[in-house]
C-alpha positions in Angstrom: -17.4 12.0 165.4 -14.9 9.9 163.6 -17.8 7.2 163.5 -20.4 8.8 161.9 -18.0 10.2 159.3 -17.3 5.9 158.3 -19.6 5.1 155.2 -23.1 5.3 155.6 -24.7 2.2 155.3 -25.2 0.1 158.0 -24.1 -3.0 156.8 -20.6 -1.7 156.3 -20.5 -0.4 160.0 -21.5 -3.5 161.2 -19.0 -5.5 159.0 -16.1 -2.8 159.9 -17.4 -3.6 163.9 -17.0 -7.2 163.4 -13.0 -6.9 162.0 -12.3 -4.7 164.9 -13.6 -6.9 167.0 -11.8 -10.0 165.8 -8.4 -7.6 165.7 -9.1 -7.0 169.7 -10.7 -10.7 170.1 -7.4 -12.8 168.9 -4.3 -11.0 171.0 -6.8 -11.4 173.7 -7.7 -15.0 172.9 -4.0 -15.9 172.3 -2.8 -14.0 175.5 -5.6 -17.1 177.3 -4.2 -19.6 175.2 -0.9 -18.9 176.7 -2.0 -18.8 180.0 -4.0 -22.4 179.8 -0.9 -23.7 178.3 1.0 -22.7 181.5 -1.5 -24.3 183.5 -1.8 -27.7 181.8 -2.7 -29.9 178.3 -3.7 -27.8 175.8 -4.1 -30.7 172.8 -6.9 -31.1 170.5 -10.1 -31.8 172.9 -8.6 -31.4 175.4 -10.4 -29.1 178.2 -8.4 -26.3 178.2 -8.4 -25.8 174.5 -11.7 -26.4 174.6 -11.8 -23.3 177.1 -9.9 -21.2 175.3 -11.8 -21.2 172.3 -14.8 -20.8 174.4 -13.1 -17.6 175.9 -12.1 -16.1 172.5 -15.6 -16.8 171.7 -16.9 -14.8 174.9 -14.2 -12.2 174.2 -15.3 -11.5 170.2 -19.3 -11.4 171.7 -18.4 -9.4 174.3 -16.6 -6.6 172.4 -19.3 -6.7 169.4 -22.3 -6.0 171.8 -19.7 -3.1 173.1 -19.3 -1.6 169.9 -22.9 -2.0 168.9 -24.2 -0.2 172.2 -21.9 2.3 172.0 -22.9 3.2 167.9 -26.1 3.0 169.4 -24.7 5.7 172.0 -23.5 7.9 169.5 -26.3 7.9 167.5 -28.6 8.6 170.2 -26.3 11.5 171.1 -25.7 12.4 167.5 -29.8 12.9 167.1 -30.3 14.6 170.0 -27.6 17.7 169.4 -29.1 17.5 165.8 -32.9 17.7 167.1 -31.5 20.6 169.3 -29.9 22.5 166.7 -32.6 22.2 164.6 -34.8 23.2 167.6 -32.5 26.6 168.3 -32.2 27.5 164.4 -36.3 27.6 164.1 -36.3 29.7 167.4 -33.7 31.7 166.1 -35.6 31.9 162.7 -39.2 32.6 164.2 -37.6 35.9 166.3 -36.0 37.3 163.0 -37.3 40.8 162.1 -36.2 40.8 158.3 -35.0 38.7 155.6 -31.5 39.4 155.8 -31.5 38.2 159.6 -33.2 35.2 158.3 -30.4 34.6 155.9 -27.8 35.5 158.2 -29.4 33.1 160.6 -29.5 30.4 158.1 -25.6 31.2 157.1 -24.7 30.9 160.5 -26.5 27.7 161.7 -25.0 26.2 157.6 -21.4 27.0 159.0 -21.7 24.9 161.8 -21.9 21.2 160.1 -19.1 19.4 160.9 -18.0 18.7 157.6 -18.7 22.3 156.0 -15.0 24.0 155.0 -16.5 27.0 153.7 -20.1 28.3 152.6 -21.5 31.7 150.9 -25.0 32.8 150.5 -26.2 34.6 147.8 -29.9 36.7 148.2 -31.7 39.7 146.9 -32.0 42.3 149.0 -35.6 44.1 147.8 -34.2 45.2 144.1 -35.5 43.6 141.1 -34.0 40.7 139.3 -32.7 42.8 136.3 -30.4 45.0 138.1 -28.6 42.3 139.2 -28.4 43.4 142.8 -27.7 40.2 145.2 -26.1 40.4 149.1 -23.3 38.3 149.6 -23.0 36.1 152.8 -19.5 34.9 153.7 -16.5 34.5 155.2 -13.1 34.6 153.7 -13.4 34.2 149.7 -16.3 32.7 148.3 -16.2 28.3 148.4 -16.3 27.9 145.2 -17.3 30.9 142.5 -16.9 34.2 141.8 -19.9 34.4 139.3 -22.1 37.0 138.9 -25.5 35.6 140.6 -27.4 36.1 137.0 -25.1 33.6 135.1 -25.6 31.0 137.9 -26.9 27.7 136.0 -29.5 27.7 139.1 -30.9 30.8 138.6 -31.6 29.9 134.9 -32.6 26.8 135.3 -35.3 24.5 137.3 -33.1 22.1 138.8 -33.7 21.6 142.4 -29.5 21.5 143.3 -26.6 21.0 141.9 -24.2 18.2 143.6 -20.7 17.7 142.3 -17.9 15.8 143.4 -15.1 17.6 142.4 -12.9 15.4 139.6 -15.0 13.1 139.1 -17.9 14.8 137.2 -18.6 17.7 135.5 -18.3 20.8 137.9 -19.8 24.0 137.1 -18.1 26.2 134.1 -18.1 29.1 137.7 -15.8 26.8 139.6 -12.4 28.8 140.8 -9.5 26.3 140.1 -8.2 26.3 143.4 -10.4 23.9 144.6 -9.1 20.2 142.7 -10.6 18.1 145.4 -14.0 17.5 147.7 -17.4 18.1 147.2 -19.9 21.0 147.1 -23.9 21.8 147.2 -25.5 24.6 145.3 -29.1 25.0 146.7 -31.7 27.9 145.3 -34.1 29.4 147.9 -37.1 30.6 146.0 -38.3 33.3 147.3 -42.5 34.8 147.5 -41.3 36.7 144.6 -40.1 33.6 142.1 -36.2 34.8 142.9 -33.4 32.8 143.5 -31.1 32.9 146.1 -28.4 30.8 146.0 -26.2 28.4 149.1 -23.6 27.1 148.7 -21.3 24.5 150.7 -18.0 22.8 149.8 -16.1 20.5 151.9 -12.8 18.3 151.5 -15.0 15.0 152.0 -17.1 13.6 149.2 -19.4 12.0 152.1 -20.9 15.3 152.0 -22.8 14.1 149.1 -24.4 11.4 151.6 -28.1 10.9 152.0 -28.1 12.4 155.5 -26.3 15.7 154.7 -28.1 16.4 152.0 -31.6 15.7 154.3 -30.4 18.1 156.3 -29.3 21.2 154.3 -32.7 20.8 152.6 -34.2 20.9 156.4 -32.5 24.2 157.0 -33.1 25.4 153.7 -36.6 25.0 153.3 -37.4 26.4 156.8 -35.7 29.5 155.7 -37.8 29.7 153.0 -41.0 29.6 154.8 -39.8 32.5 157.1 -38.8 34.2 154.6 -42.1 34.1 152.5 -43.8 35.1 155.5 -41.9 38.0 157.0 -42.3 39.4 153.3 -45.3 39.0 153.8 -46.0 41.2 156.8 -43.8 43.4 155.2 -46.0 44.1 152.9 -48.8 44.7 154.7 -46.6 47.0 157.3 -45.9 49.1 154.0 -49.3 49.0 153.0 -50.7 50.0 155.9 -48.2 53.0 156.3 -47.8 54.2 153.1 -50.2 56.6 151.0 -52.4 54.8 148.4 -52.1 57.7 145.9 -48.6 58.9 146.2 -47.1 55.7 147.5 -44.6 57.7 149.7 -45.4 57.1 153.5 -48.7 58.3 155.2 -49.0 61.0 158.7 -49.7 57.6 161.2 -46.1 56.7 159.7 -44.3 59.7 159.6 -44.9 61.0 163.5 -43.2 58.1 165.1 -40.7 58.2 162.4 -39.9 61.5 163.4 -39.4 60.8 167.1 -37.1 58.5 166.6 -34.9 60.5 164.2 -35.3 63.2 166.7 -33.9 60.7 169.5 -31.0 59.9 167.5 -30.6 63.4 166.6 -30.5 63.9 170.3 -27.9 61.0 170.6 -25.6 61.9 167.9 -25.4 65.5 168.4 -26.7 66.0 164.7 -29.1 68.6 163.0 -32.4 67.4 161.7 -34.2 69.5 159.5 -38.2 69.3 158.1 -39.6 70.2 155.5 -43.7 71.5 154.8 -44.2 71.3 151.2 -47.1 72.4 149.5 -48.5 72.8 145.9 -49.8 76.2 145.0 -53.5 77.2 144.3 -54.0 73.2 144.3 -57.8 73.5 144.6 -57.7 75.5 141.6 -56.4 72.9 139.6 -59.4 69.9 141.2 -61.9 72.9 139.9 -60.5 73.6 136.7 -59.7 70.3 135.6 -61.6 68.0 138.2 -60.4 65.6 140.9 -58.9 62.9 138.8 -56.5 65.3 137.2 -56.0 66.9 140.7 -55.2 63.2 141.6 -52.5 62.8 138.9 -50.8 66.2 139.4 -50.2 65.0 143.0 -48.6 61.9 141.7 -46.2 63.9 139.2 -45.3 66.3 142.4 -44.3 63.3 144.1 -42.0 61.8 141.9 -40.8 65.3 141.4 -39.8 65.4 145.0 -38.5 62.0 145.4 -35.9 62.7 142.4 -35.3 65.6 144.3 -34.1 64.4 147.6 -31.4 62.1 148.9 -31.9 58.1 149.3 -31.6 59.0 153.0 -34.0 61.2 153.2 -37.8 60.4 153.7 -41.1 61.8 152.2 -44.2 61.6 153.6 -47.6 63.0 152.6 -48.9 64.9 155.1 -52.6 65.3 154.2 -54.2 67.0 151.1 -51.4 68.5 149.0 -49.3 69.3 151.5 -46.0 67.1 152.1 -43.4 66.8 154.7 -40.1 65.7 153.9 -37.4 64.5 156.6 -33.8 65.2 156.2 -31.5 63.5 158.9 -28.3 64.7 159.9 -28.7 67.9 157.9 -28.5 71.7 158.8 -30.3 74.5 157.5 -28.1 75.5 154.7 -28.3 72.2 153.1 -32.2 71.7 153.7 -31.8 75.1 151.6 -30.3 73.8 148.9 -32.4 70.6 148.5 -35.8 72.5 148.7 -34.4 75.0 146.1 -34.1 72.2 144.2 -37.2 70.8 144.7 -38.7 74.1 143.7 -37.2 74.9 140.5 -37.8 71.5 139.5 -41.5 71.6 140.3 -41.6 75.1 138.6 -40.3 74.2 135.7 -41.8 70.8 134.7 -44.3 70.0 132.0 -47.8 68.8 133.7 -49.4 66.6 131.2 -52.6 64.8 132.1 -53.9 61.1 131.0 -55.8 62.3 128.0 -53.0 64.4 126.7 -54.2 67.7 127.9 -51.8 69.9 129.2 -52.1 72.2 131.9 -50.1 75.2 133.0 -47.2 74.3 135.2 -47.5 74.5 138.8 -45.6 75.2 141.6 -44.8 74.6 145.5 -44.3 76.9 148.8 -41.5 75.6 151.3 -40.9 75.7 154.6 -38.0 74.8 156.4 -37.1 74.0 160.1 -33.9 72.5 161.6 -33.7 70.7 165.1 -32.4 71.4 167.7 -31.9 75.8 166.5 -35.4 76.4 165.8 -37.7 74.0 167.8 -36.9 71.0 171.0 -39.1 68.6 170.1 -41.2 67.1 167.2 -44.3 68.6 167.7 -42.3 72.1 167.5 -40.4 70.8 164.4 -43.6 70.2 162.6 -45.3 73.4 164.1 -42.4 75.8 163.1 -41.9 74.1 159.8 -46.0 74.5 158.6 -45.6 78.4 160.4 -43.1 79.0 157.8 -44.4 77.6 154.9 -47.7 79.9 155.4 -44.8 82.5 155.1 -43.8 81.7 151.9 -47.4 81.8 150.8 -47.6 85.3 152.2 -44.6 86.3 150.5 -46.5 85.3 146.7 -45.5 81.5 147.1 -43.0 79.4 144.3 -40.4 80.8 147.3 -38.6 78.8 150.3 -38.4 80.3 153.6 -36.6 79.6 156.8 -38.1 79.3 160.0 -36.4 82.7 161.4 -36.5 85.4 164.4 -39.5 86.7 162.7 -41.6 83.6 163.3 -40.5 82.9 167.0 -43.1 84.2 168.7 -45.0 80.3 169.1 -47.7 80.2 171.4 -47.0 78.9 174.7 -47.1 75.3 175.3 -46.7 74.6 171.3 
């Protein structure tokens, strides 16, 4: 290790082999010297001068092919553990399931270079670049900034990476003062989306800076980014393909094993989980009054009605036609109550404007609520009890909630 931290250029490793060799060659060649002088003449020409030059000779040969085979050892061994690092952090990489285990991945396999002292890893996390939402990777304070990731000269610039050695050219205006010696990288990671996401790396020795290093924090960079890009990608089309192309909240084939597992964990954690059936009143009156397109947008509006209307951990699905079902995890009845009251007055009370500025009167929704485990033991019953009570609160002149109750126990067997 302390080998491959000498300078870089092979030249200078070879010239800093040869001194070392002559510093071992001449106490050994003296020490012979002494000996053939014990044993005999040891003038000018004579034979055992002649052999003990001969012997230093030998002895400077000898230990140069040494220290050549064993660079040659260490670099050998040096690629290898590099080829297999490389080898486990694309493994590692190709099993991720998300960005942020990408990045995390990437952090991890950063922090091991031998001369890393610290490193921090700056990425979005889904949330557009103007609300200046990043995650932070690190451990310990940040290596060399405390900036906000906006006003980082690589995010507003082109530049592929920023290298500085610290004191002896201009660092960036972020640098914390602390650090008065070393070297540091800043590397972006453009992501599918044209963002930014920033590594960096500082470490005591400038030969961080060396062709070599540099190679390889590209190397791991850029086979992050090619993860990344493509687990976005199926992202994507895993939304796509489980989300509503009207609404944009989630679609039934998403919802039902959605709902297993929350009932599962509800199961686990010894928490409530109440449902919701919502549904928008005399809806087919509007697609006849006003036609389908305006039917279409209404059930946008109701959406984003609903959405402002329920908690971030909460999840909204549409259900089929104009009827919705919302999930609440870890909630009991009382609250469910309060949230679909909400969602109702809301609904009630908002101004339904269509695309070609014609207003129309304002509508209104029919809830039905159902908490596991009180009111059902399974998902199929959550679902069943929840739509039973929401054709309750039709029959009671809809624009009302109702509560899955004593009332409506009487399911049919097997449900």
């Amino acid at each position: 290790m302390l080998w491959r931290k000498l300078p870089g250029e092979s030249g200078i490793r070879y010239l800093l082999l040869s001194v070392v060799s002559i510093l071992f060659g001449l106490p050994l060649g003296y020490y012979a010297s002494q000996l053939a002088a014990h044993f005999g003449n040891t003038g000018a020409g004579s034979p055992n001068s002649i052999y003990t030059m001969a012997f230093m000779v030998l002895i400077f040969i000898i230990l140069f092919l040494t220290g050549i085979i064993a660079q040659k050892a260490a670099e050998e061994h040096a690629r290898l553990f590099e080829l297999k690092s490389f080898k486990e952090y694309a493994d590692a990489l190709h099993q991720a399931t998300s960005e942020s285990e990408v990045y995390n991945i990437l952090f991890a396999y950063i922090g091991r270079m031998p001369l890393i002292r610290h490193a921090a890893l700056y990425y979005y996390s889904g949330k557009p670049l103007d609300e200046g939402f990043c995650q932070k990777i690190t451990k310990g304070k940040a290596p060399l900034c405390s900036m906000p990731h906006k006003a980082c000269p690589l995010i507003q610039s082109e530049t592929k990476r920023m290298e500085v050695r610290i004191g002896k050219s201009s660092s960036c205006r972020h640098q914390l003062p602390a650090y008065k010696s070393g070297s540091y990288v800043c590397i972006p990671i453009i992501d599918a989306g044209h963002r930014k996401s920033i590594l960096q790396v500082y470490s005591t020795d400038e030969s961080l800076l060396d062709r070599v290093n540099i190679s390889n924090l590209k190397f791991y960079t850029d086979i992050a980014r090619a993860v990344i890009h493509s687990r976005r990608a199926i992202h994507a089309l895993s939304r796509k393909a489980s989300t509503d192309k009207l609404t944009k909240v989630y679609n039934r084939s998403f919802l039902e094993p959605y709902l297993e597992n929350q009932i599962e964990a509800a199961s686990l954690s010894n928490q409530p989980l109440s449902a919701m059936t919502i549904d928008i009143d005399h809806f087919k009156r509007i697609n006849d009054t006003y036609g389908h397109s305006a039917g279409d947008h209404v059930l946008v509006l109701f959406t984003d009605l609903v959405l402002k209307c329920i908690r971030k951990t909460d999840l909204l699905a549409r259900y089929g036609g104009d009827e919705f079902i919302a999930v609440l995890p870890s909630t009991d009845t009382e609250t469910a109550q309060v949230i679909a009251e909400r969602i109702r007055q809301a609904v009630a009370s908002a101004p339904i404007a269509l695309p070609d500025g014609m207003e129309i009167p304002s509508i209104s929704c029919s809830i039905g609520i159902s908490t596991y485990p009180f009111h059902c033991s399974s998902m199929d019953e959550l679902l069943k009890t929840s739509d039973m009570t929401l054709y309750k609160a039709k029959q009671a002149g809809r624009n009302c909630v109702r509560i899955y109750g004593s009332d409506l126990s009487h399911l049919p067997t097997g449900l």
